[in-house]
N, C-alpha and C positions, 0 to 999 in steps of 0.2 A: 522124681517118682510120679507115675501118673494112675490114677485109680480109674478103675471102669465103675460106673454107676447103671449100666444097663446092658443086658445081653445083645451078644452082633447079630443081625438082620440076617433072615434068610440068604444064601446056603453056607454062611461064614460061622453061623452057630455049631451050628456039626463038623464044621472042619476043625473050629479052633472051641475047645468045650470050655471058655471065660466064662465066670460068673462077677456078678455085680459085687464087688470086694476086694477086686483082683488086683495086682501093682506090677506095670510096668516100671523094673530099674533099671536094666542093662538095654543099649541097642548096640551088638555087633560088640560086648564087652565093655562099652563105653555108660559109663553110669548117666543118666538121665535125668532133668531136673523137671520140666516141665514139657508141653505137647509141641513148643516150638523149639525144644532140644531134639524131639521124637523127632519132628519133619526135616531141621533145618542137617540132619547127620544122616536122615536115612536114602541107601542109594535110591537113585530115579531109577535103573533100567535093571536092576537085578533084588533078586529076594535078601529082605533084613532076616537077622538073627537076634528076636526078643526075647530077654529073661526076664518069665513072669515071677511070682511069687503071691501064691494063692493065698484066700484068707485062710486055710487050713497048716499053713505055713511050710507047705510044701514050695519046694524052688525046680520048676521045669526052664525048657526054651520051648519057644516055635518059631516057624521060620514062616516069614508072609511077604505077598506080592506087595511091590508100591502101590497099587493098585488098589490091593484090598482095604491096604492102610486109610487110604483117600475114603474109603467108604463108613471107616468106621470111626469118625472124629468125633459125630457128635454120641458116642457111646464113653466117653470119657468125660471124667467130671470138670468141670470150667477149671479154670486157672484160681486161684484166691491172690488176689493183691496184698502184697505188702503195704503194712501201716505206715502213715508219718510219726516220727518222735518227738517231731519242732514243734515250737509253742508259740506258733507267728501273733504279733500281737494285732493283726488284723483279720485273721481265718475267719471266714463267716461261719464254719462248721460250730464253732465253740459260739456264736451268736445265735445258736439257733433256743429256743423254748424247752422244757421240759415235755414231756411227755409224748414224743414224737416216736417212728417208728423207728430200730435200731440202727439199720441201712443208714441212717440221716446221718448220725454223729460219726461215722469211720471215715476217719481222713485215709486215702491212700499218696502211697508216695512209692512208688514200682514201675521201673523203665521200661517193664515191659509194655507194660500198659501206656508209658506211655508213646512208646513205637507206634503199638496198634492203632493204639485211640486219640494220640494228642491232648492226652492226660497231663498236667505241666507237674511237674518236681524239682524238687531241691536239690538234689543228690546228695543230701548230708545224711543219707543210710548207705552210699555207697561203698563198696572196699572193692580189692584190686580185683577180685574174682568178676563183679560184678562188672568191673570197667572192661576188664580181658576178653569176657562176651559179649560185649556191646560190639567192639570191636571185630571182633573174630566172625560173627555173624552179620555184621554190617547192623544192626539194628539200628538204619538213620532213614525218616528225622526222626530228633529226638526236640523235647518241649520242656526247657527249664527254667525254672521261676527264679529269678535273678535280685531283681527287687533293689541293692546297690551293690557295686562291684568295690567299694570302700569294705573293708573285710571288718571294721571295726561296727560300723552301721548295718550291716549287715545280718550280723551276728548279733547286734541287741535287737531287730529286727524278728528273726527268728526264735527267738528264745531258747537259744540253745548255749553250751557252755563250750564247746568244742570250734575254735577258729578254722574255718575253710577259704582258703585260694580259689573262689568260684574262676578266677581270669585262670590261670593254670591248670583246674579241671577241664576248662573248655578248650582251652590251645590244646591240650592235649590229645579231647576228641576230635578235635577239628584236624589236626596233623593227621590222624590215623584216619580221615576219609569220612567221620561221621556229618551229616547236617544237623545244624540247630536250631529251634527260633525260641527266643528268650522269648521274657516277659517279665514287667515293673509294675506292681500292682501301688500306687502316687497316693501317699501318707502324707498332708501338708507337715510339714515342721520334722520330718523324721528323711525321707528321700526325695523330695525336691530341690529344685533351685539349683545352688552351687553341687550339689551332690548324684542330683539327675544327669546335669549334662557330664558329670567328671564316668561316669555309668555310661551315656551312651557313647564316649568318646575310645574308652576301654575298648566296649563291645565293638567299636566301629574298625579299631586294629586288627581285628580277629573277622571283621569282614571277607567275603570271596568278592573279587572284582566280576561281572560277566565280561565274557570274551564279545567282542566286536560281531553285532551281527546276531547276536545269540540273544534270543530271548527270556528277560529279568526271570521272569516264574511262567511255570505253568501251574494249573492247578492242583493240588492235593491228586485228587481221583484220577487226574488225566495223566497222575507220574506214577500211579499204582502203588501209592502208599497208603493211601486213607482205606481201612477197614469198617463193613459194617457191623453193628452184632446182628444175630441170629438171635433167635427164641432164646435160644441155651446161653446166648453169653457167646457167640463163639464166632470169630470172623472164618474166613474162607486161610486155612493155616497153608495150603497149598501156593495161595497167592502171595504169602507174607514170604516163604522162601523165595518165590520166582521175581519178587521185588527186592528182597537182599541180593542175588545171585548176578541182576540186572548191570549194569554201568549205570554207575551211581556219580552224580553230581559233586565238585570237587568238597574236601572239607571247610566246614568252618562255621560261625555264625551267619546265617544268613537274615535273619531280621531280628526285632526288636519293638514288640508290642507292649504300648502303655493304658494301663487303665484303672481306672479311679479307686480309690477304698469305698467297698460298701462296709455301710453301717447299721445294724439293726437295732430295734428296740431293747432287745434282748441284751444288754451289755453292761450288767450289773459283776461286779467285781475283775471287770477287762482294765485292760489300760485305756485311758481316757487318748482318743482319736478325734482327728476334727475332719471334716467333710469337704472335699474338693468343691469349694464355691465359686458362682457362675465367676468371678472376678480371676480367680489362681487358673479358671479353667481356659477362658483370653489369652492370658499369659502363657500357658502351657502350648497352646493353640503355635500363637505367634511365633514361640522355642522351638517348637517343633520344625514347623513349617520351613525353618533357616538350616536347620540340620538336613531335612531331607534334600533340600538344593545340593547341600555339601556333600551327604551321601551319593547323589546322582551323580555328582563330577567325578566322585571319585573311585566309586564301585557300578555305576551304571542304573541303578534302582535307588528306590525311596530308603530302603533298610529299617527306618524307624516308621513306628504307625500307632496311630491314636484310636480309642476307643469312640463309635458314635457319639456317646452320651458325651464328649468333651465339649463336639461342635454342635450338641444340643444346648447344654447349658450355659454356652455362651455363648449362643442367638447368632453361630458364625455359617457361613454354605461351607457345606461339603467337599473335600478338594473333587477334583475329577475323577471316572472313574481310574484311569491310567494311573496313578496317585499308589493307588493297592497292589498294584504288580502280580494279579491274577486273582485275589484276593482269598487266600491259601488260610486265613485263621478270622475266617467268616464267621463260626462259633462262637468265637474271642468278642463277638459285636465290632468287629475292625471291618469296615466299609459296608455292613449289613444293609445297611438303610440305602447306601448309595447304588450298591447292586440289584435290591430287590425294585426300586425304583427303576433303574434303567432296562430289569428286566420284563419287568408287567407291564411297560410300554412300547416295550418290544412284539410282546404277546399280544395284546390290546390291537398293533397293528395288524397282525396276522390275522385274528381273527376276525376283524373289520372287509380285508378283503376277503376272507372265508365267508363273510354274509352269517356267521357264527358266534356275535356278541355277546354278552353274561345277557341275561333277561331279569334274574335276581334279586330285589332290592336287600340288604344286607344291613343288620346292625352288627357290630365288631366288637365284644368286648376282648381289651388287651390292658396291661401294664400304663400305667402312667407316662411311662420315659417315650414308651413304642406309640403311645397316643399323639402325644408332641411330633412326634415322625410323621406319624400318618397324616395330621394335618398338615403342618409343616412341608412335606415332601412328596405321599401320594395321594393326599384328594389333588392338588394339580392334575396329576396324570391321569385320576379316575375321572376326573370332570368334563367328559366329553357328548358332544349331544348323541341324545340314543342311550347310553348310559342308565340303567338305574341309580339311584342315589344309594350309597354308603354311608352310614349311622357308625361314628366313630367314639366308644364311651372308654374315657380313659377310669380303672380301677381305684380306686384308693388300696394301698395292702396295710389293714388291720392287724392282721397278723402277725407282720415284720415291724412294723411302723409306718409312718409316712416318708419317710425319709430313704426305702426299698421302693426302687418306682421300677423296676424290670419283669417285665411277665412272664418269666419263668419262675417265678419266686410268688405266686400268687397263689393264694390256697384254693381249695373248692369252696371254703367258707365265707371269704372276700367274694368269690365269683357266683356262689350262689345270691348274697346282698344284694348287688349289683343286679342280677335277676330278677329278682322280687322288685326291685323297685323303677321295671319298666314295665312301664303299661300292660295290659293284658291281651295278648293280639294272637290268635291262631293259624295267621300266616305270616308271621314275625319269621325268619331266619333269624338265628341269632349265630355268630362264630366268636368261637375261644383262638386263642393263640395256640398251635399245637405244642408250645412250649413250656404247657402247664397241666401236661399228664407224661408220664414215663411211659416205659414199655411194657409193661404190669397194668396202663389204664386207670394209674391211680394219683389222683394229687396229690401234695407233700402232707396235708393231713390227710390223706386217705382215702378220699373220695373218689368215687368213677363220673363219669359226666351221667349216666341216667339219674342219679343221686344231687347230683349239681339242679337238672331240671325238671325233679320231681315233682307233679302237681301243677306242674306250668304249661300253659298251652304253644308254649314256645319251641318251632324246631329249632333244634340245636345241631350243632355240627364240629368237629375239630379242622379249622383251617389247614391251608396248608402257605408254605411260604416260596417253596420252591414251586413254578406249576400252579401260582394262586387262578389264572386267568383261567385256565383249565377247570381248576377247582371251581370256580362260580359258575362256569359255565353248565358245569354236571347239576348245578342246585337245578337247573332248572327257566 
């Protein structure tokens, strides 16, 4: 059922008299769950037959163009994700502080979401209905949190009481044409070691080979899956069909990304967890690194992939870019640092022969983990004559702990500190990471950046990551 929240746009109001209350259930007789039931069933070239049902509890139809329908998407209220039930005993959700805004603590766990978004799930709220429509509408890729494919580990893992065949979930999908890319979020002492590699070995049977010739990945955006949101919450639902309806890539698992347990302050009556140290992180490195040879011989691509922070914190390089195989869960921090590096010196060159340099000088504040990077990885590439200098201040977070070094996890209250305690300077730039305000403009406690640099003579600015060279260059 889909509710309208706002009246349709000139001359759709007067055809069709909807008021803000109203529920689409039937399209063409066929009951209706959501707005990508509405698109993925209504014809393209001839008029639907909608049963509304007024708030006055009156039951009409009407009949509307494809056409009109496209216009009138965002006049319907967003999707609401379904919650998680699992009680993972690593969720950062359940680490977070008291008194935070509500949005914070809802765990979701809804495939549709994560079609659109690359949202990762468990699928241990799944039933048959839910599997039938994944299916039936092609909703691939899909993004599920794996974590260990041992059903026993797994499942204490989760915290759940109910045993799932995650290997049997996935063959399943994968037979039926869907794509997937797991994820192992490496708990020392609970899914490493002997029990990581018996995980990727699983996952590695349920691999697609690429065909001779044929290229490992393209990227997310470039195969028409990745959606953006809009203001409303709401990708382009037009596109989400025309990408189900497409030739879809064979089934199965196609990768297998690992990344570390974060731990926060916050973890008073949790299970006691212990911290991927730089030593296990070596190790991990090294494990890796052997798999993916294996993987290459035998499906064509790397298949398994490590988070940045692995080959930060044990002081190892970067494999190549080629290594990432298009690098499709760049979000995930899986090749971030090695893309963004190969790409701002890509720009750097262009605009050198542009005779269109940054002019700039910039201080950076970021995340601890991303500070390590920047030194680490892009002052080399910034360090060019002509160049302004770059001022790189890695965060402490306060608020999480020390032990949260990621700058998306930075509050405006760590970042306003941080403020205060540089110099006073009126032609200061100063950049934030854009990965520490939403799309509301507001930090995890709340904050908007003119609140962050209130009182301070410092311009401030929200970086960008893609397009950074651009970005400096606009400063000025």
């Amino acid at each position: 059922m889909i509710t309208l929240i706002r009246s349709f746009p000139r001359p759709l109001d007067a055809l069709h008299d909807w008021q803000p209350g109203d529920h689409i259930t039937h399209l063409d007789g066929r009951p209706i769950e959501d707005i990508l039931d509405l698109y993925y069933y209504a014809p393209e070239e001839k008029r639907t037959t909608l049963h509304i049902r007024r708030r006055t509890g009156e039951i009409c139809r009407v009949v509307m163009d494809p056409a009109d329908i496209d216009r009138v998407t965002d006049c319907f209220a967003p999707m609401e994700f379904k919650t998680c039930a699992a009680d993972c005993v690593f969720c950062f959700i359940d680490q977070n502080p008291a008194g935070m805004r509500d949005q914070i603590y809802v765990k979701d766990e809804d495939y549709r979401f994560s079609f659109l978004y690359g949202n990762y799930i468990t699928l241990t709220s799944m039933n048959r209905k839910g599997f039938q429509r994944i299916i039936e509408q092609r909703m691939s890729p899909l993004y599920v949190s794996v974590h260990a494919t041992d059903i026993d580990v797994r499942t204490r893992m989760l915290g759940i009481k109910r045993r799932f065949d995650i290997i049997a979930m996935l063959r399943e999908l994968g037979e039926a044409g869907i794509e997937i890319h797991t994820q192992v979020v490496l708990c020392p002492g609970w899914n490493d070691g002997a029990i990581l590699e018996r995980t990727f070995r699983d996952l590695l049977e349920l691999g697609v080979p690429v065909a001779d010739g044929e290229e490992a990945f393209t990227t997310v955006c470039e195969r028409g899956y990745g959606y953006e949101r809009t203001d409303e919450g709401l990708p382009d639902y037009s596109d989400v069909v025309a990408a189900a309806d497409a030739e879809q890539p064979p089934g199965g698992v196609k990768s297998l990304a690992i990344v570390p347990v974060g731990l926060s302050a916050h973890r008073k009556g949790l299970t006691k967890l212990d911290p991927v140290t730089p030593a296990l992180a070596a190790e991990v490195v090294d494990q890796v690194a052997g798999w993916q040879a294996e993987a290459r011989e035998r499906l064509g691509y790397s298949f398994v992939y490590l988070s940045d922070e692995f080959f930060l914190a044990a002081e190892r390089p970067f494999p190549a870019a080629a290594t990432y195989d298009g690098f499709w869960q760049v979000d995930n921090a899986i090749g971030l640092t090695c893309r963004l590096r190969d790409t701002w010196a890509e720009e750097l060159d262009w605009a050198a022969e542009d005779g269109d340099e940054p002019r700039q000088p910039l201080t950076v504040l970021t995340g601890e983990l991303a500070a390590r990077a920047w030194r680490r990885e892009f002052a080399p590439v910034l360090d060019r004559p002509g160049l302004p200098p770059v001022e790189v201040v890695g965060v402490e977070n306060r608020f999480y702990g020390h032990t949260v070094t990621v700058a998306g996890l930075l509050t405006g209250a760590d970042l306003r500190r941080a403020l205060l305690q540089l110099p006073p300077d009126p032609v200061r730039t100063v950049v934030f990471s854009p990965r520490v305000i939403n799309a509301d403009g507001l930090t995890l406690d709340g904050m908007t950046l003119a609140e962050i640099g209130a009182d301070q003579p410092h311009r401030l600015h929200l970086g960008e990551e893609d397009g950074f060279v651009d970005f400096w260059r606009r400063l000025g």
